[in-house]
Phi, psi and omega in degrees: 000320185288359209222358196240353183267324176301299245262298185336303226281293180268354163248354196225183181256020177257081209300310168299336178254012170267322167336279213283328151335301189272009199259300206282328151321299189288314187282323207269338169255028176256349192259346182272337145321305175289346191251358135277338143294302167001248153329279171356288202297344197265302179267032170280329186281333169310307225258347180282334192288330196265352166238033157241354168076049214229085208250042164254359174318161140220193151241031211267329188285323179292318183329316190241337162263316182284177205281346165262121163268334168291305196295242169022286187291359196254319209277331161314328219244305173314297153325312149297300183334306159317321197274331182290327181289300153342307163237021136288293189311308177300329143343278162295347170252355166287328185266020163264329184265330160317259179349307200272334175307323165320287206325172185239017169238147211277144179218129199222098169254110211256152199239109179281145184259086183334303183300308181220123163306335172266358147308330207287160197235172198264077199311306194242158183207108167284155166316280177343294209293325183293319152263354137267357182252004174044049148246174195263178193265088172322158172239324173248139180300327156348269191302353175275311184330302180313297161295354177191083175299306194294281135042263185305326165293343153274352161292295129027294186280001188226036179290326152321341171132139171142179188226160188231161155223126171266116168258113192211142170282103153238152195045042170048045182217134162268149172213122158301114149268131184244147213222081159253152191230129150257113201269142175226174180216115169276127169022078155063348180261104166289135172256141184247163169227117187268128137233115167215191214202165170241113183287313185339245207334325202262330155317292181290337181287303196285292179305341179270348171292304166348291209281353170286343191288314186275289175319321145343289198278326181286334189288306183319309217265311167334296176316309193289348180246001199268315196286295221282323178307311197290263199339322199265353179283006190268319180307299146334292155298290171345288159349290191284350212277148179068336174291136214230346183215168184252040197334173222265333185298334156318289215288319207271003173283324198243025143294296175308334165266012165261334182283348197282312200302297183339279198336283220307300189331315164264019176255359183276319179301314152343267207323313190273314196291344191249012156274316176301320156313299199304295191279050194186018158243162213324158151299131186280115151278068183293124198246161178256118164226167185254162197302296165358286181297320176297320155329300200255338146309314179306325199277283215304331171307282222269349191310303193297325190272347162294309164312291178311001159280338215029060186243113167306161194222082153250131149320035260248156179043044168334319189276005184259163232248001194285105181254168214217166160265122172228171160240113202285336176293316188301317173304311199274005181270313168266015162272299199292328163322299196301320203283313182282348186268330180304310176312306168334295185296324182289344198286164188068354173269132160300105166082067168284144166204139154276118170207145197230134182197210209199159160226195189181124239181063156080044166062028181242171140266110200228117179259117182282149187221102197246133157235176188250047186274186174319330163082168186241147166290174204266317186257007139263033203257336196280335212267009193278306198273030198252125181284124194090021208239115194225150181262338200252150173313316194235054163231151211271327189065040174237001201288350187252024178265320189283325166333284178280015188240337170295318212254346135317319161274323150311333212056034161252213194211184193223100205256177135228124157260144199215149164235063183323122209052023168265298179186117171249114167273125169221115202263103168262136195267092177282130176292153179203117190255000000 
């Protein structure tokens, strides 16, 4: 049009069609303005809708009359996609939160206020949480601070992240809590995520099952040494009773129930000095050493008396360089428990061996003590670290109680894996950060 209007124009006089030619020219890009703001105006209302989440827009009349039919339907098709993600996500965080209202653990999510920390609010406040802390489900971390200092102050040591356990009076009722906080960061936004729980009730089922365990086993061992002393002292009177002098058949008579009375007598005494051992060790004066070393003092200790069993003895990774905080008496007092108990477990077995080495195993250290010995059963597994409680005639049943109370003071633990007449593991378990 532009180019037939030039051609009117320079070549010819015909001023009424160079007219009506620029009348039609002047409509034609004025309509083309407007039908390109248009558009222009359509995906500016697209692109506000989808980051405003504005998902009632359409385009369905442009879709099927207008002159792009493509673009308008791709702008449709997005748009539900959003909304369908949309109300997928909103789904899934109602059924999380459905979830976490069940639970029977308190869950508390705090959104942090970079500047000042006692601003920060509170996202979740579960039912659970609302009734073990008998507080109502706060909106600002202030005001929860305000209602349970001693609470928020131990949140307080582990913002970083980490677990705590509290013993705290509330409504003149005490309740054990065990307390972890995982801190996260969300779209640029520190989160803190609170959990806890009340431990009381499970704590007291698990101790009293202890102490039925233990008076179980102390009573057994008392009775045993208490009836044949009670019995043979009965004996022992009888003897004597009306009698003003002894013969010499009196005296050899009443030797075997006084020696009797003696034994039991110092196995009774036995009995109270290894309860006293068991309650009554050192605080660990901990030092860095490396497994290497720990190792390899244990192959030099224990070879001879392992040798005189005629028990292979290997020792296996003596050189490593991995170092751990110990108490080097204490650590090797419980090895030699593990080693002595392993001698045991080996007699009668054909090509007996012992063998001791280390992994590293999930930021954990585990020095192994493996024998191919009688191995423990399934239904003595709960029953080993119960104190006094022994498979053998003349064993005290404390070493693997001292063992693992060795290994508690470490902050580590004391595991056993057992397969009878294969392989028995019992691994002490270091943190090793």
């Amino acid at each position: 049009m532009a180019v037939l209007l030039y051609y009117l124009i320079r070549n010819t006089e015909l001023w009424f069609t160079i007219t009506g030619v620029g009348l039609i020219l002047l409509m034609s890009v004025i309509s083309l303005y407007y039908y390109i703001n248009e558009i222009r105006e359509d995906i500016k209302r697209f692109i506000l809708a989808v980051k405003t989440r504005d998902h009632t827009l359409n385009f369905k009349n442009k879709a099927t009359k207008g002159s792009f039919p493509e673009l308008y339907e791709s702008f449709n098709e997005i748009i539900q996609i959003h909304k369908d993600i949309q109300l997928e996500q909103d789904a899934i965080f109602q059924l999380i939160k459905t979830i976490l209202e069940q639970v029977p653990v308190g869950v508390i999510v705090v959104k942090k206020d970079k500047e000042n920390h006692r601003h920060s609010e509170i996202s979740f406040f579960n039912q659970a949480a609302t009734n073990l802390l008998n507080v109502p489900a706060y909106r600002y971390w202030h005001r929860f601070e305000a209602h349970l200092p001693i609470f928020t102050g131990e949140i307080g040591k582990i913002n970083n992240g980490g677990k705590r356990f509290l013993e705290i009076k509330l409504q003149e009722k005490l309740v054990q809590l065990s307390i972890e906080v995982i801190p996260i960061n969300l779209y640029g936004t520190d989160h803190l995520i609170i959990s806890f729980q009340n431990i009381k009730d499970e704590i007291e089922q698990k101790e009293t099952e202890a102490w039925n365990r233990l008076i179980g086993v102390i009573s057994h061992e008392i009775l045993n040494s208490i009836t044949p002393i009670s019995s043979l002292s009965d004996t022992v009177n009888q003897m004597i009773t009306d009698k003003t002098s002894l013969s010499k058949e009196d005296l050899e008579d009443l030797k075997p129930a006084l020696q009797t009375i003696k034994r039991r007598s110092e196995g009774l005494l036995d009995f109270v000095k290894d309860y006293r051992l068991i309650a009554e060790l050192p605080t660990p004066n901990t030092e860095k050493y490396s497994v290497g070393e720990v190792l390899q003092h244990i192959k030099v200790l224990m070879q001879p008396m392992v040798a005189a069993k005629h028990i292979q003895f290997q020792v296996l990774q003596t050189a490593s360089k991995i170092s751990l905080q110990l108490d080097f008496k204490l650590i090797e007092q419980a090895i030699i428990n593990l080693i002595t108990n392993s001698i045991y477990a080996l007699e009668e077995i054909e090509k007996p061996i012992i063998q001791v080495t280390y992994r590293l195993m999930h930021n954990k250290v585990y020095i192994d003590v493996i024998d191919n010995g009688k191995g423990i059963e399934k239904s003595d597994l709960e029953k080993i670290f119960v104190p006094f409680y022994t498979t053998r005639k003349s064993g005290s049943g404390i070493g693997l109680t001292i063992t693992r109370n060795i290994m508690k003071m470490h902050h580590g633990g004391l595991e056993v894996n057992s397969t009878p007449r294969t392989a028995t593991t019992f691994s002490l378990v270091f943190n090793y950060l």
